[in-house]
C-alpha positions in Angstrom: 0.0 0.0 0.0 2.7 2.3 1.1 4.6 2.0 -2.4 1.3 2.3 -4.6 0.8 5.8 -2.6 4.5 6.7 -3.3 3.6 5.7 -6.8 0.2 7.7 -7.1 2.0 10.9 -5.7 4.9 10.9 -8.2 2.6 10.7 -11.3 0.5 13.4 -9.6 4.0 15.3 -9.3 5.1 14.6 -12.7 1.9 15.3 -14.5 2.0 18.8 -12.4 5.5 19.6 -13.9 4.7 18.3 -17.1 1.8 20.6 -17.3 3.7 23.6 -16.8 6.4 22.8 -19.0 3.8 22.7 -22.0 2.3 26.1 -20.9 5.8 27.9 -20.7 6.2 26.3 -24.0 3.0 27.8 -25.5 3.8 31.4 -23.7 7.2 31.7 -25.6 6.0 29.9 -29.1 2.7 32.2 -28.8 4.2 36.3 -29.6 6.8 34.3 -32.3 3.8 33.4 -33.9 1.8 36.7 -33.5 4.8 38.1 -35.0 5.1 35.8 -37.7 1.4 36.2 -38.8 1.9 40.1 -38.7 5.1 39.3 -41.1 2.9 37.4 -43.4 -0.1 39.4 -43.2 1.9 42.6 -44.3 4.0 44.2 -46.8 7.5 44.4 -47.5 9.1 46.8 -49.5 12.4 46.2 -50.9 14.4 49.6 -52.4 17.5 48.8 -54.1 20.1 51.8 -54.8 22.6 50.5 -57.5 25.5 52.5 -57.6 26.1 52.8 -61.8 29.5 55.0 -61.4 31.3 54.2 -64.0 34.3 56.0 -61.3 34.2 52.8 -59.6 37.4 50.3 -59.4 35.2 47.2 -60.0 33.9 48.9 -63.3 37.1 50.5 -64.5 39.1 47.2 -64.5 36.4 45.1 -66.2 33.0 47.0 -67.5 31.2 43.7 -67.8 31.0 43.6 -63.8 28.2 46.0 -64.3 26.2 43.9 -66.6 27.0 40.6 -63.5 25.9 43.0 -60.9 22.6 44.4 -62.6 21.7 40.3 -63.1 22.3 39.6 -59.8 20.1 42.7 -58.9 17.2 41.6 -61.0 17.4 37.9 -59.9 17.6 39.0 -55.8 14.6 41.8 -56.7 12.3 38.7 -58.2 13.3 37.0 -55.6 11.8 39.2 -53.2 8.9 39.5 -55.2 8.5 35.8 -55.3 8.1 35.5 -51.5 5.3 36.9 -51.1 2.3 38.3 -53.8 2.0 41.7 -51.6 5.6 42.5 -51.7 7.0 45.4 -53.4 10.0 46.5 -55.1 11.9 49.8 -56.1 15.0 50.1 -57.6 17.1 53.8 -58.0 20.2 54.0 -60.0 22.6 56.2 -58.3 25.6 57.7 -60.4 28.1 60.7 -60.5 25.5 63.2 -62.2 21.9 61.9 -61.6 19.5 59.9 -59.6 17.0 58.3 -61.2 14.4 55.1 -60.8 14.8 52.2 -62.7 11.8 50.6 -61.4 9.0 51.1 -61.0 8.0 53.8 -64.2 4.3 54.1 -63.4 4.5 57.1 -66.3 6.2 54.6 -68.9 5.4 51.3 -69.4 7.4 49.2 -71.4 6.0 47.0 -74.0 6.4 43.2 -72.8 5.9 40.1 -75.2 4.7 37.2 -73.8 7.5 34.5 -72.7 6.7 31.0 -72.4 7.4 29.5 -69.0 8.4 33.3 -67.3 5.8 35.0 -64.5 4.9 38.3 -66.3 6.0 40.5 -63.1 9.5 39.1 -63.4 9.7 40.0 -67.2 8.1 43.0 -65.9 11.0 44.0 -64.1 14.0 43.1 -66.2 13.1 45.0 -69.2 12.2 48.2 -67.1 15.6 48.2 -65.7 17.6 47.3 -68.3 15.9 49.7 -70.6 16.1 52.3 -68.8 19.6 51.7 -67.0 20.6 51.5 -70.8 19.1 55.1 -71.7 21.1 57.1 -68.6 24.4 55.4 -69.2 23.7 56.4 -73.3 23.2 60.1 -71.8 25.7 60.2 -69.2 28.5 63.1 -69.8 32.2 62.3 -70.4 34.3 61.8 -67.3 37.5 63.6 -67.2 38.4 62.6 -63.6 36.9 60.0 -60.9 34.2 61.5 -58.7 31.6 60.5 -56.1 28.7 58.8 -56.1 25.8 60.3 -54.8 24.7 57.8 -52.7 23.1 59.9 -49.9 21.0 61.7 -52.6 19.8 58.4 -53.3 19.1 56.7 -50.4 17.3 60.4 -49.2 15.2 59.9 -52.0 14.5 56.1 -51.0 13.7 57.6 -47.7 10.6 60.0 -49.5 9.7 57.5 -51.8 8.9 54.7 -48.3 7.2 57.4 -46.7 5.0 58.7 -49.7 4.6 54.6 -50.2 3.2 54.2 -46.2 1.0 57.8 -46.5 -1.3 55.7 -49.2 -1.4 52.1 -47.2 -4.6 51.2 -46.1 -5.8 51.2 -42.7 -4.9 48.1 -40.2 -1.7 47.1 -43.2 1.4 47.5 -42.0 4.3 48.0 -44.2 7.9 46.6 -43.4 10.3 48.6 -45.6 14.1 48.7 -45.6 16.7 50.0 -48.4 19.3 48.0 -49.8 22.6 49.7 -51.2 25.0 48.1 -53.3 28.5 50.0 -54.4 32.2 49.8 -55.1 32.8 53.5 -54.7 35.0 55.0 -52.1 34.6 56.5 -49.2 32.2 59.5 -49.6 33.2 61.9 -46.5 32.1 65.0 -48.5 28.4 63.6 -47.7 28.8 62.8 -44.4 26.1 65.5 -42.8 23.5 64.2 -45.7 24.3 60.5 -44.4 24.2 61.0 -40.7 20.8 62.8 -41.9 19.4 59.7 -43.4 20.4 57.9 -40.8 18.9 58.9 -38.0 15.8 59.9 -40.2 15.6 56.1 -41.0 16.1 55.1 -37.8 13.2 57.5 -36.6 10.9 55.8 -39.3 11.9 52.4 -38.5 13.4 51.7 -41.6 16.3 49.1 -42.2 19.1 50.0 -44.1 21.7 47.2 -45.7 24.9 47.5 -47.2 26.7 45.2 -49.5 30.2 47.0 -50.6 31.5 45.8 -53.4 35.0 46.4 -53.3 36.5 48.5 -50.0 35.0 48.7 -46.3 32.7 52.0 -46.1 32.7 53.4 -42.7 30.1 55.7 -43.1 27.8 52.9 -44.6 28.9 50.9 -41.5 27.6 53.3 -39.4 24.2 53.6 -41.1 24.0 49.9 -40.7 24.4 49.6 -36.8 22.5 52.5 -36.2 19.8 51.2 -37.9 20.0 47.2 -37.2 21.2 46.8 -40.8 23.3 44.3 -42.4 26.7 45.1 -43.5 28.5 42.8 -45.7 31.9 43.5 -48.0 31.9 40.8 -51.0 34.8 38.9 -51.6 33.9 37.4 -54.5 32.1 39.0 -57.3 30.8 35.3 -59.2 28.8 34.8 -56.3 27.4 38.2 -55.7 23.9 36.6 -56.6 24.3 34.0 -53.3 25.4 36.5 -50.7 22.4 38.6 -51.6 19.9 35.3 -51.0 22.0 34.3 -48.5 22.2 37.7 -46.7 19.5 40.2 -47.6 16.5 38.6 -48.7 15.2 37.4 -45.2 13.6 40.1 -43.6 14.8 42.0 -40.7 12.5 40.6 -38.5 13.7 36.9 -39.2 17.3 37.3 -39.5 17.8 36.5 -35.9 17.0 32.9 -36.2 19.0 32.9 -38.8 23.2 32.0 -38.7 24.4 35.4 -40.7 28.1 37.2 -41.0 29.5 38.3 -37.4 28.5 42.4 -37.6 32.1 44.1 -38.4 33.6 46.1 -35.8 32.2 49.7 -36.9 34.4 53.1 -36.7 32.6 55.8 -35.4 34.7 58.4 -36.7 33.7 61.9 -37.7 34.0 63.7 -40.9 35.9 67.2 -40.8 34.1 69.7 -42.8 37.8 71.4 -44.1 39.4 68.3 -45.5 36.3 65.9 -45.7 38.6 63.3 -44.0 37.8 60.7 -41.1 39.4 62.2 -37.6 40.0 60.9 -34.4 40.2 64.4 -32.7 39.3 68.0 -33.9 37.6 70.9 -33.1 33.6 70.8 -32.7 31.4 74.2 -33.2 29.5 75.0 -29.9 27.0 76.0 -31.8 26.2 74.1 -35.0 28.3 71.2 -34.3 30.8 71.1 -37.6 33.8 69.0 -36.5 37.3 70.5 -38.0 40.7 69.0 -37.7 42.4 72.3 -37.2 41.3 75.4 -34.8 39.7 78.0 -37.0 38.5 81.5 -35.4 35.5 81.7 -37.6 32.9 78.5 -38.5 32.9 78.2 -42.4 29.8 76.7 -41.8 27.3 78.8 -39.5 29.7 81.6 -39.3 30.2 81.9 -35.9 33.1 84.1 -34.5 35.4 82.6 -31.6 37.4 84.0 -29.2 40.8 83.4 -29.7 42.4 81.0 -26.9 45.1 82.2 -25.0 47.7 80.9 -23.3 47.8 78.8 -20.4 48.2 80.6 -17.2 51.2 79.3 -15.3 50.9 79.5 -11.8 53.9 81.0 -10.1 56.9 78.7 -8.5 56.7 79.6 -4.8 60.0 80.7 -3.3 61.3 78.4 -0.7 62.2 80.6 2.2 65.8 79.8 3.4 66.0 77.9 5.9 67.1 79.9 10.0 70.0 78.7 10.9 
């Protein structure tokens, strides 16, 4: 009797335990879910700046990387579209003149014949931006020396393009946007209060911004990345540009952390001088605009303000040592 009680009570105890386990269980799997649904239930939109320099390394030592970089482009913006049928897309061409879009062109719409075997909306897509990618490099001017990209530009007008985009959404949708820049420029310090602007203005809207460099590390771009919970990513190997895009940046950001990704890269936050447009690790900062020079300079160039002229150092004066009575 005494070991059929003993018996009773631990089954009693177990099923207790047991119980419990299964509820913590449902608690965590329950706002993954929720979250999920809301993922599934809304819309992502996808902008893509391609930076088209012909300035950049990558193009100047072979010009057909453009032409593997734009396929890769198209293929990863299909991709995105394939995910899901409320998904949208946007793609701006970013260069040393001009911004433009490549896609969409609700004005223009190009004249598609029908392709056995290929979903319309992916034909849709590859014409547009090869038409019209092929039209601004036709009316490009002459470069006499490299220059910048304007990337900030760009990814500014990404930013007014999302918002003008979440303005129109109907009520109860929610839309999950984040902006996708792809580049082998250099480092563009002369933009550097137009990128902290974006920045902060898409980390305000909640708006992820990834970077895939091409070529060299970008600090700036690195710092739009981790302020922003973006992905940054330098490409070793151009021939599989296309796999480190799926790979990478196609998840969304709100399923990335369940995913095994890149470490994030150790990010230098340091600022841009407004003389010399170069990275510093100490300068001068205006009290009253906040413009960071390397070198002391009596008068802001950039709000005009007018300093007082430091001085020197006041040096306190060596007591005399009294001579010791005798």
């Amino acid at each position: 009797m005494i070991s059929i009680g003993i018996f009773t009570v631990y089954c009693v105890i177990e099923k207790v335990f047991f119980d419990i386990l299964v509820k913590l269980v449902i608690d965590k799997m329950e706002p993954e879910q929720n979250a999920s649904t809301e993922t599934e239930s809304g819309i992502d939109l996808l902008v893509i700046v391609l930076d088209t320099n012909p300035s950049q390394h990558i193009v100047r030592q072979n010009p057909q990387n453009l032409t593997q970089i734009l396929e890769a482009v198209i293929a990863f913006g299909n991709a995105h579209l394939m995910q899901k049928a409320q998904n949208k897309l946007a793609v701006i061409s970013c260069s040393h003149h001009a911004t433009n879009f490549l896609y969409p062109q609700p004005r223009r719409q190009v004249e598609l014949r029908q392709i056995d075997g290929q979903y319309e909306a992916f034909s849709l897509v590859e014409k547009t931006v090869k038409q019209q990618l092929g039209s601004i490099l036709m009316n490009a001017p002459s470069l006499n020396a490299p220059s910048e990209s304007l990337l900030a530009g760009s990814m500014a007008m990404a930013l007014c393009y999302i918002s003008r985009l979440q303005r129109n959404v109907a009520a109860g949708v929610k839309m999950h946007s984040r902006i996708l820049v792809l580049t082998g420029s250099n480092e563009c310090s002369s933009q550097y209060m137009t990128f902290m602007n974006v920045f902060f203005t898409a980390q305000k809207l909640g708006i992820t911004i990834d970077t895939c460099a091409l070529d060299k590390t970008l600090s700036l771009l690195q710092q739009g990345c981790d302020i922003t919970t973006g992905q940054f990513l330098k490409v070793t190997q151009l021939d599989g540009l296309l796999q480190y895009l799926l790979w990478v940046f196609l998840p969304a950001p709100q399923m990335r952390h369940k995913l095994v990704l890149p470490p994030p890269p150790k990010v230098d936050y340091r600022a841009s001088c407004f003389c010399h447009r170069e990275l510093i690790d100490i300068g001068y900062v205006c009290s009253v605009c906040l413009s960071v020079f390397c070198k002391y300079s009596p008068i802001c160039t950039t709000c005009h303000t007018i300093f007082k002229t430091p001085g020197p150092l006041p040096v306190k004066a060596k007591k005399k040592k009294k001579d010791k009575q005798m």
